[in-house]
FIBAFI-902851 format. One record per atom (N, C-alpha, C, O, CB): x, y negated, z negated; residue number from 0; atom name; chain; residue in three letters. Coordinates in Angstrom, 3 decimals. Atoms other than C-alpha are relative to their C-alpha. Glycine has a CB too. Layout:
REC     east    north       up   n atom chain res
REC        X        Y        Z NUM   CA     A ALA
...
This chain:
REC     east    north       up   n atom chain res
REC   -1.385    0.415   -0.108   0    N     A UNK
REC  119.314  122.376   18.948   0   CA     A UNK
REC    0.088   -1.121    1.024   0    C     A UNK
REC   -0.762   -1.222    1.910   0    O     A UNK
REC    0.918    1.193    0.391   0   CB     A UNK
REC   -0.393    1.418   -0.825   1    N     A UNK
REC  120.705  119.088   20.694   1   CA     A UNK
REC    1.259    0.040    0.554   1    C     A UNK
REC    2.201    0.686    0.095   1    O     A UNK
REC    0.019   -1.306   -0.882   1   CB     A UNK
REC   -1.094   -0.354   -0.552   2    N     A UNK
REC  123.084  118.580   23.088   2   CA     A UNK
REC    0.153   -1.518    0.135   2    C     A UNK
REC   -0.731   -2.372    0.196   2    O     A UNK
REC    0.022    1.059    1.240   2   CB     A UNK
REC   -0.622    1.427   -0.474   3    N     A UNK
REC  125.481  115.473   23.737   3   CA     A UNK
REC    0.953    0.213    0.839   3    C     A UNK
REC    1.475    1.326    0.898   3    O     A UNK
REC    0.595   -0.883   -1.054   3   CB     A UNK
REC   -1.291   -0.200   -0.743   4    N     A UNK
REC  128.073  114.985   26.020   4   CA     A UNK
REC    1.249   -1.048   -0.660   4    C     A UNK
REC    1.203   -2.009   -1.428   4    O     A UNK
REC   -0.319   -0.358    1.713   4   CB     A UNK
REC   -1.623    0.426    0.611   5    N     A UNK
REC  131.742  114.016   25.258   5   CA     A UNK
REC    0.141   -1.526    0.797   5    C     A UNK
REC   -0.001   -1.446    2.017   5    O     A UNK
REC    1.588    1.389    0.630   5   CB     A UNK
REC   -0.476    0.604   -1.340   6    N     A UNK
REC  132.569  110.793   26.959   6   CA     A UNK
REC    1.670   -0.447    0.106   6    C     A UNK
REC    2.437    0.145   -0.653   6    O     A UNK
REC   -0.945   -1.375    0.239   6   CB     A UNK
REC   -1.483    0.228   -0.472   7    N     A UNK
REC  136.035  109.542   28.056   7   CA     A UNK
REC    1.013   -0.440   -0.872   7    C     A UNK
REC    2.160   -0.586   -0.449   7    O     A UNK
REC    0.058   -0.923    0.986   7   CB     A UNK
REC   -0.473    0.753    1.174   8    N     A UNK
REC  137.178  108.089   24.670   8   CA     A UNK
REC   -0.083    1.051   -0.865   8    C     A UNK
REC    0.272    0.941   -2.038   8    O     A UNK
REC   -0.784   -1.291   -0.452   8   CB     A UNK
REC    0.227   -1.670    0.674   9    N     A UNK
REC  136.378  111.944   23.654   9   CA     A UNK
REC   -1.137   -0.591   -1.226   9    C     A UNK
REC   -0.793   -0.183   -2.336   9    O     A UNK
REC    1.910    0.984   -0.903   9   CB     A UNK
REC    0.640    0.081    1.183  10    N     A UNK
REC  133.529  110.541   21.213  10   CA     A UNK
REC   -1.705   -0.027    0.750  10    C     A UNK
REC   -2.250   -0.214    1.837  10    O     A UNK
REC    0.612   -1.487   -1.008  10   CB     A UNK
REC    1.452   -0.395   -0.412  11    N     A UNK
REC  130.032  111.246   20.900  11   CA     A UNK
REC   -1.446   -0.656   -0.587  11    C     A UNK
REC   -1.712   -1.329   -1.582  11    O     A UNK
REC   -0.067    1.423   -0.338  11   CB     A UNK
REC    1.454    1.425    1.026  12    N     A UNK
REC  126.480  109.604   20.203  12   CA     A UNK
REC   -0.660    1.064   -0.768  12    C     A UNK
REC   -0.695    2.275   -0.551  12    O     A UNK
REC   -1.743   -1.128    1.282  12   CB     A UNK
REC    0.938   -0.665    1.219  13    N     A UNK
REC  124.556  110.888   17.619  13   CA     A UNK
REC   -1.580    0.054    1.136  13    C     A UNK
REC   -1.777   -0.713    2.078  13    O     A UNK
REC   -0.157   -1.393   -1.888  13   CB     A UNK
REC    1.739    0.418   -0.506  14    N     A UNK
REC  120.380  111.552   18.840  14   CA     A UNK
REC   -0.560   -0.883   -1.151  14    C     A UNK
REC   -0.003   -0.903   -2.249  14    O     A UNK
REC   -1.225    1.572    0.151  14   CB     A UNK
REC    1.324    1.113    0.789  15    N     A UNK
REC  118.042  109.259   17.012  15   CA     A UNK
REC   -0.341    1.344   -0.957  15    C     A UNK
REC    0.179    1.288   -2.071  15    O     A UNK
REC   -1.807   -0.778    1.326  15   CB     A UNK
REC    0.389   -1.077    1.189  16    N     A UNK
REC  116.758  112.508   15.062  16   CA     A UNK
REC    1.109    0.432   -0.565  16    C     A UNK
REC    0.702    1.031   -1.560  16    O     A UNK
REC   -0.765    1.274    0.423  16   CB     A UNK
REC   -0.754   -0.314    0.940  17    N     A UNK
REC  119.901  113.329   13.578  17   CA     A UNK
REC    0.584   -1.156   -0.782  17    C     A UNK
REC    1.207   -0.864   -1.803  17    O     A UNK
REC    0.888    0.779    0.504  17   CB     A UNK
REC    0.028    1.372    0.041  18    N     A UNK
REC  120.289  108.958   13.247  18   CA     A UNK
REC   -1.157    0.255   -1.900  18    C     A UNK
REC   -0.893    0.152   -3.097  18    O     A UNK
REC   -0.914   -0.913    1.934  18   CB     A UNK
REC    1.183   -0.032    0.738  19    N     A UNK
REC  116.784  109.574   11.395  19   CA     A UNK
REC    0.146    0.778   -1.159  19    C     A UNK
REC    0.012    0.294   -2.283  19    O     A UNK
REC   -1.064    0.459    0.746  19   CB     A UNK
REC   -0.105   -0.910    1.359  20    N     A UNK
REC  117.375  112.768    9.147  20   CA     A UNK
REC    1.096   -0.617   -0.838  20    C     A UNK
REC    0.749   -0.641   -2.019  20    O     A UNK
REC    0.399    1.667    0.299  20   CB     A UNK
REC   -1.218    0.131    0.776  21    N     A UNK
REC  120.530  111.665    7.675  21   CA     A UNK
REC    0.248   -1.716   -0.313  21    C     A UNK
REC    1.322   -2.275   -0.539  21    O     A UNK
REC    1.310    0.744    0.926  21   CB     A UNK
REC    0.056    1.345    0.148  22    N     A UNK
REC  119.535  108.082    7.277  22   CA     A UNK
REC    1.155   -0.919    0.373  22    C     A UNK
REC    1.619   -1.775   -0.380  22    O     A UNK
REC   -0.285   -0.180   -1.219  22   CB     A UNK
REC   -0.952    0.726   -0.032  23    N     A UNK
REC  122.143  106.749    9.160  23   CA     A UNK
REC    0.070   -1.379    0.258  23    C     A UNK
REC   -0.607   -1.666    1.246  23    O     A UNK
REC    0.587    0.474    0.612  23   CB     A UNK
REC   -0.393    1.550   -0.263  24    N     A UNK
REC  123.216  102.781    9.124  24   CA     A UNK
REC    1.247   -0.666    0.575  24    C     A UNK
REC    2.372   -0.519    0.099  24    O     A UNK
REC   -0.034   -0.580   -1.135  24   CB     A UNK
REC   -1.062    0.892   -0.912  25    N     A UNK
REC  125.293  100.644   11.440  25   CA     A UNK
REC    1.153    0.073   -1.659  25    C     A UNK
REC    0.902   -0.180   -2.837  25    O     A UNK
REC   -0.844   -2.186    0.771  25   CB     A UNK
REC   -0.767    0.596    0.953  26    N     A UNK
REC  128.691  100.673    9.668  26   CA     A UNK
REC   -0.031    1.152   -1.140  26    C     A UNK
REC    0.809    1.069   -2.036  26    O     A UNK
REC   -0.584   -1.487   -0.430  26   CB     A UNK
REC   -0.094   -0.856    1.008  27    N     A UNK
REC  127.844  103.732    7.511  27   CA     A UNK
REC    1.555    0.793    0.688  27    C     A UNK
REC    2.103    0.710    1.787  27    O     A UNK
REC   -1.596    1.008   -0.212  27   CB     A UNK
REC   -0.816   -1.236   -0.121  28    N     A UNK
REC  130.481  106.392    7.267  28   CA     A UNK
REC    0.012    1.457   -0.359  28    C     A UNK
REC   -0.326    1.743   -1.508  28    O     A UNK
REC    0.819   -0.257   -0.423  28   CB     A UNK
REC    0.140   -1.040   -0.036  29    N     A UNK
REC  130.709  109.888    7.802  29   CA     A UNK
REC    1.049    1.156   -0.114  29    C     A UNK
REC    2.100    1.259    0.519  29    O     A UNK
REC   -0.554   -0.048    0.811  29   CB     A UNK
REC   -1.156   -0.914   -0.055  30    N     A UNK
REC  132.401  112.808    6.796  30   CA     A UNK
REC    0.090    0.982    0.971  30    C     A UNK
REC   -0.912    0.806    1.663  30    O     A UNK
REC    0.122    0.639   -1.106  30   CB     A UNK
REC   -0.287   -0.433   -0.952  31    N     A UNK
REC  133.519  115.333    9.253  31   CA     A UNK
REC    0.868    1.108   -0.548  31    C     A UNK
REC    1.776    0.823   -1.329  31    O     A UNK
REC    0.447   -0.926    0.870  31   CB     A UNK
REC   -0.096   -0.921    0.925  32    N     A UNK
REC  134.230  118.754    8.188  32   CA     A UNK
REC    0.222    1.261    1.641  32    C     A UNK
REC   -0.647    1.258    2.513  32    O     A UNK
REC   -1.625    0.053   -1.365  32   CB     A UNK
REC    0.393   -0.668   -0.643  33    N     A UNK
REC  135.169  121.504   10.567  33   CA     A UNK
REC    0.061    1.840   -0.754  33    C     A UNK
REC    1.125    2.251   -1.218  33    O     A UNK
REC    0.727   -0.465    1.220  33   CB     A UNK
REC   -0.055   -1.170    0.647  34    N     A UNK
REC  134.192  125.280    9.166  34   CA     A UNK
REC    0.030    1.283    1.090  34    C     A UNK
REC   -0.955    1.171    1.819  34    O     A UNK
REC   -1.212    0.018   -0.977  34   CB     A UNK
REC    0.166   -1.274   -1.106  35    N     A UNK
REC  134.637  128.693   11.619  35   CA     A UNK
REC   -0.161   -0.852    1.282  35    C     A UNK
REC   -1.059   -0.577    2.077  35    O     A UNK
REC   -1.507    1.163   -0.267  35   CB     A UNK
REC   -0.080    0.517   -1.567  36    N     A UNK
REC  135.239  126.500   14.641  36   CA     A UNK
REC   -1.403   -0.486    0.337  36    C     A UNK
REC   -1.871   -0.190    1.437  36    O     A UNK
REC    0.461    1.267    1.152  36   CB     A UNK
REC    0.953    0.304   -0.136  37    N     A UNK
REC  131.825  124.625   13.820  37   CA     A UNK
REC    0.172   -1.641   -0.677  37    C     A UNK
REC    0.449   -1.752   -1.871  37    O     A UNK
REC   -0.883    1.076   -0.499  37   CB     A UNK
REC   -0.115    1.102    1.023  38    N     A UNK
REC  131.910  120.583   13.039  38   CA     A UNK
REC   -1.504    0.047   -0.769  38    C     A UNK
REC   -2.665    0.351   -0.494  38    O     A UNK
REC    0.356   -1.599    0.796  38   CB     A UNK
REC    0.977    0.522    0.778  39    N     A UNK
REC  130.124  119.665   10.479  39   CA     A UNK
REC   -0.034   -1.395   -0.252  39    C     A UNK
REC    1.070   -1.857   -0.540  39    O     A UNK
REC    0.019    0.586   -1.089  39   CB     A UNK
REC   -0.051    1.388    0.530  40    N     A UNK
REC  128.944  115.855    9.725  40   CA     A UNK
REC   -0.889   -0.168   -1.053  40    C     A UNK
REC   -2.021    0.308   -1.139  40    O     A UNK
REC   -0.290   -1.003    0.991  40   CB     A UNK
REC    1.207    0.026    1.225  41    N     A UNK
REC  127.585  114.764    6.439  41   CA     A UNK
REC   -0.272   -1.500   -0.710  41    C     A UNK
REC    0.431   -1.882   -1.646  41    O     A UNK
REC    0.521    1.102   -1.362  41   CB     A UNK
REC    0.006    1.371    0.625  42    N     A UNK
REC  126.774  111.502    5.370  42   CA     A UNK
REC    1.050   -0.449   -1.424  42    C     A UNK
REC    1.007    0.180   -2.481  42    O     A UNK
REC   -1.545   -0.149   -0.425  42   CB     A UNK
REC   -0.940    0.402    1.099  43    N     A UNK
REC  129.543  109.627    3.050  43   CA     A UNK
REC   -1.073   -0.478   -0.995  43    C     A UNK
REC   -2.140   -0.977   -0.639  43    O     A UNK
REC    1.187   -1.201    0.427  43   CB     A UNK
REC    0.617    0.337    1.551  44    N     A UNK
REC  128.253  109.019   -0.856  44   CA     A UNK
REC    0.378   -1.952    0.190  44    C     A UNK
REC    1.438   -2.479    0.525  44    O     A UNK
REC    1.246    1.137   -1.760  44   CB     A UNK
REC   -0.743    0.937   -0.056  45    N     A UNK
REC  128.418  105.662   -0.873  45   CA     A UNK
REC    0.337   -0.628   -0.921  45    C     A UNK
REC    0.798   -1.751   -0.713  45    O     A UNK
REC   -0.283   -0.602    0.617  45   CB     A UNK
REC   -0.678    0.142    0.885  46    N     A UNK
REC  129.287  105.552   -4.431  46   CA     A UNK
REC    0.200    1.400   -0.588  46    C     A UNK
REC   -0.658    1.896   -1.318  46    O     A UNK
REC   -0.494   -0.966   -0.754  46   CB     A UNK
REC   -0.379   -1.811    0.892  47    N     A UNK
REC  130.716  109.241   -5.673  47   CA     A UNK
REC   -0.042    0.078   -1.441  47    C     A UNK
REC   -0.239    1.060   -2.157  47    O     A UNK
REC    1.717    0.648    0.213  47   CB     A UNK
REC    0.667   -0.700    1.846  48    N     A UNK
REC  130.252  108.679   -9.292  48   CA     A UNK
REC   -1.635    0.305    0.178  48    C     A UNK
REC   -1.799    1.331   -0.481  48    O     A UNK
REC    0.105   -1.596   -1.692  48   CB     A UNK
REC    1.208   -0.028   -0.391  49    N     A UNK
REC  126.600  108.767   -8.367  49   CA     A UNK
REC   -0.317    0.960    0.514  49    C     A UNK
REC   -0.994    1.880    0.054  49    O     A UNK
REC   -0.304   -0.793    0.615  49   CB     A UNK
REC    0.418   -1.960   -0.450  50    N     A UNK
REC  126.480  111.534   -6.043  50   CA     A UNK
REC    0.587    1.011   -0.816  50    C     A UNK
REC   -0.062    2.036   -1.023  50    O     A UNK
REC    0.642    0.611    1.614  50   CB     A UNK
REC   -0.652   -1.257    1.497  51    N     A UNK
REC  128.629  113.688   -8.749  51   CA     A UNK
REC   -0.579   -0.033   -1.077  51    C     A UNK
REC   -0.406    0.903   -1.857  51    O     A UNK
REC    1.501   -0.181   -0.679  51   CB     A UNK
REC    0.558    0.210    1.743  52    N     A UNK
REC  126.974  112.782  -11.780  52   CA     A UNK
REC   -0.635    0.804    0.049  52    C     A UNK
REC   -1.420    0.899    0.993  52    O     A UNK
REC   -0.784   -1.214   -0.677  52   CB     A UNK
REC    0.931   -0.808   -0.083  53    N     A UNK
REC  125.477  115.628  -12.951  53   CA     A UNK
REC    0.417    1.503    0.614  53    C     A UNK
REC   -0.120    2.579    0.349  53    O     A UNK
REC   -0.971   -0.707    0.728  53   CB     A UNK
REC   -0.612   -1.314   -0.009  54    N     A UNK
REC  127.832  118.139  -11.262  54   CA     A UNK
REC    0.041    1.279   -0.787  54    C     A UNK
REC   -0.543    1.015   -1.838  54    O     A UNK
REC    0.933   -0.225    0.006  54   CB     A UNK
REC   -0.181   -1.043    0.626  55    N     A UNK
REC  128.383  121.508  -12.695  55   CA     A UNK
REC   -0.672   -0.136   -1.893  55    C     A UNK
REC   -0.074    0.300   -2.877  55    O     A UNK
REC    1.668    0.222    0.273  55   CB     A UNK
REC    0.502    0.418    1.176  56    N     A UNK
REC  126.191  120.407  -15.766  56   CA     A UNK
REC    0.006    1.115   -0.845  56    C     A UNK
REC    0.273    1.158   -2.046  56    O     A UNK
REC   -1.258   -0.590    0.113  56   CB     A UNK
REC    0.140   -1.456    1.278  57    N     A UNK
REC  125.581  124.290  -16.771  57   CA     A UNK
REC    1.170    0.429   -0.273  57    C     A UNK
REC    1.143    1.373   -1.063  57    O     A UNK
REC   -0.801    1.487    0.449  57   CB     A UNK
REC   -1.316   -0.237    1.053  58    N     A UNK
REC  129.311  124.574  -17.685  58   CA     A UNK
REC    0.028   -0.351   -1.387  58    C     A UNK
REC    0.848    0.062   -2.207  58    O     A UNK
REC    1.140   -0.722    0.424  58   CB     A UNK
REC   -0.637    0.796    1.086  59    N     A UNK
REC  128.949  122.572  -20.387  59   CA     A UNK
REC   -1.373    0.164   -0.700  59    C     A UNK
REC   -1.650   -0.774   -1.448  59    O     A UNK
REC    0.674   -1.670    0.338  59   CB     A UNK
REC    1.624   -0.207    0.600  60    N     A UNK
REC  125.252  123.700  -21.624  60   CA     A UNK
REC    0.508    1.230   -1.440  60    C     A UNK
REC    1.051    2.335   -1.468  60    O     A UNK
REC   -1.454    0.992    1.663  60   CB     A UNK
REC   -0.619   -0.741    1.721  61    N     A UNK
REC  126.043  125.077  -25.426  61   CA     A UNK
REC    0.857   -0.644   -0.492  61    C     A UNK
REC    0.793   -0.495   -1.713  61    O     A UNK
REC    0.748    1.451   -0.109  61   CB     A UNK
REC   -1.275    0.183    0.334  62    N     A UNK
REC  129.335  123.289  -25.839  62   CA     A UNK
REC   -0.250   -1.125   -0.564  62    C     A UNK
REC   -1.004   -1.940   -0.032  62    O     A UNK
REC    1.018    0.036    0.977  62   CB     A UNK
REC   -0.161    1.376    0.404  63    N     A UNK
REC  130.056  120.487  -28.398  63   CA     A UNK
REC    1.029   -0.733    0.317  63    C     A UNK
REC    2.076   -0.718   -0.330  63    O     A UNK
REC   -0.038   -0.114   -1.157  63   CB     A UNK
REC   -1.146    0.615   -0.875  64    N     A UNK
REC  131.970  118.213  -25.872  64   CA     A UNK
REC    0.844   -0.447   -0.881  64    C     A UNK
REC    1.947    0.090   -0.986  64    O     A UNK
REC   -0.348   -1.126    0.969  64   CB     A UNK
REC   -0.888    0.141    0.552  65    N     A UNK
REC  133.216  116.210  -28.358  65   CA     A UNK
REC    0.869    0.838   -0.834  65    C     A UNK
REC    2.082    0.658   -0.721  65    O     A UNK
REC   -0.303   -0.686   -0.367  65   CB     A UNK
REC   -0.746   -0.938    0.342  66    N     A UNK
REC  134.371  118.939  -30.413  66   CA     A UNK
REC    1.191    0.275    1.216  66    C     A UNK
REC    2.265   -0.297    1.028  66    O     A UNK
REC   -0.938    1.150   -0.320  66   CB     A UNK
REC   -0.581   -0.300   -1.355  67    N     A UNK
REC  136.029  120.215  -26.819  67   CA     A UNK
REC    1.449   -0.905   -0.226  67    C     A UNK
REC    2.589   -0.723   -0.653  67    O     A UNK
REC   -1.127   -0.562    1.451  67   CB     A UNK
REC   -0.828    1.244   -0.469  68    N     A UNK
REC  137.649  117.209  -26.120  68   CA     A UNK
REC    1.320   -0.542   -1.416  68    C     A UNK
REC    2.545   -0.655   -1.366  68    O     A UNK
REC   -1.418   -1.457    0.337  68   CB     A UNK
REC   -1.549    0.141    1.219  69    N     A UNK
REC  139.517  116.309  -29.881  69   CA     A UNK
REC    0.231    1.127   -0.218  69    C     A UNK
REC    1.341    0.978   -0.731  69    O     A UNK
REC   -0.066   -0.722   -1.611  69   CB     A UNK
REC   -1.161   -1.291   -0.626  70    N     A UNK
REC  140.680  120.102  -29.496  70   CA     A UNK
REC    0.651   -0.498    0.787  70    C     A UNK
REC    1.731   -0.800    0.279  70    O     A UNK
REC   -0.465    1.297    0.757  70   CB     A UNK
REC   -1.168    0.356   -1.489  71    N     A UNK
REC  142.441  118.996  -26.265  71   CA     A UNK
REC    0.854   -0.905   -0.869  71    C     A UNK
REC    2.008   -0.602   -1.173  71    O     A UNK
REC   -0.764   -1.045    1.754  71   CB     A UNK
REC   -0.839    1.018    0.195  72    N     A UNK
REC  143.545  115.964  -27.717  72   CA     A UNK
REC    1.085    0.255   -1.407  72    C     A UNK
REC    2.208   -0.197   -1.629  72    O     A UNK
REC   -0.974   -1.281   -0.118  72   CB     A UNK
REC   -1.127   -0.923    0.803  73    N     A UNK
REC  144.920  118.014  -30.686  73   CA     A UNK
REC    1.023    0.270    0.806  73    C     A UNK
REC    2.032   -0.434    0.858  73    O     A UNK
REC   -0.473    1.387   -0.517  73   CB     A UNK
REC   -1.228   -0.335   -0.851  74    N     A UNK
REC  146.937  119.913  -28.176  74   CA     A UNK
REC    1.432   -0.580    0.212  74    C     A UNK
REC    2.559   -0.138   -0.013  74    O     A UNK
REC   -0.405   -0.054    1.064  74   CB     A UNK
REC   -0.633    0.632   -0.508  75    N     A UNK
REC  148.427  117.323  -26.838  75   CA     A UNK
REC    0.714   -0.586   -0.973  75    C     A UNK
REC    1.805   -1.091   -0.708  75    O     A UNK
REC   -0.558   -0.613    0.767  75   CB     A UNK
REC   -0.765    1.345    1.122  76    N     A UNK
REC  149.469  115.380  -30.000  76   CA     A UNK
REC    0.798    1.397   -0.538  76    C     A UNK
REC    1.280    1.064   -1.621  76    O     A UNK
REC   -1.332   -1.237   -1.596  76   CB     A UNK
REC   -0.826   -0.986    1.024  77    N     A UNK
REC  151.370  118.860  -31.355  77   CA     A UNK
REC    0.957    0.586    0.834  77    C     A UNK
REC    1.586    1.557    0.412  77    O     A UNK
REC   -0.877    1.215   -0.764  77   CB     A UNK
REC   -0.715   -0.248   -0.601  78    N     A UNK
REC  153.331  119.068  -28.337  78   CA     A UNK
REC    0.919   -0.679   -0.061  78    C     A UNK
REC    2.016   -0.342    0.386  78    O     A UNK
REC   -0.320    0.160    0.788  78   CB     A UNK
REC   -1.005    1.246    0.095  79    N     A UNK
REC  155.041  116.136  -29.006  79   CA     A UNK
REC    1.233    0.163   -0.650  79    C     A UNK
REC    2.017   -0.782   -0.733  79    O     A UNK
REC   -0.576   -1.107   -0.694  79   CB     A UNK
C-alpha cells in the first residue's frame, strides 16, 4: 500500500507505480468513483464504443437479433 499526502489545494500526486500500472499520460483523464467510503480511480476509455464493444455479449448468444429487433419495430408501428 502507498501513501500520499493531501496538499493545500486538497489534491494529490499519484506514485510513479500507480503512473506506471494504469498507463497514465499527461492530460489523460480519470474517473473517480467513491464505494464504502473508499475512492476509487480508474483510467477514462478514451473512446467508449471501444471499451464497450463486446459488452454483455452472452445475452444475446442464441438470439436472431434481427428477428429481435423487426419484432420491436413491429411494436412500435401498431401503436400508432
Amino acid at each position: 500500500m502507498l501513501s500520499v499526502k493531501v496538499n493545500v489545494k486538497h489534491q494529490i500526486p499519484l506514485p510513479s507505480a500507480v503512473i506506471k500500472e494504469l498507463n497514465i499520460q499527461k492530460g489523460d483523464n480519470l474517473l473517480v468513483d467513491v464505494q464504502d467510503s473508499v475512492v476509487v480511480l480508474m483510467s477514462c476509455p478514451k473512446r467508449y464504443t471501444d471499451y464497450l464493444q463486446g459488452l454483455h455479449g452472452d445475452i444475446w448468444k442464441g438470439v436472431d437479433v434481427q428477428k429481435y429487433l423487426n419484432g420491436e419495430c413491429e411494436g412500435w408501428k401498431s401503436k400508432d
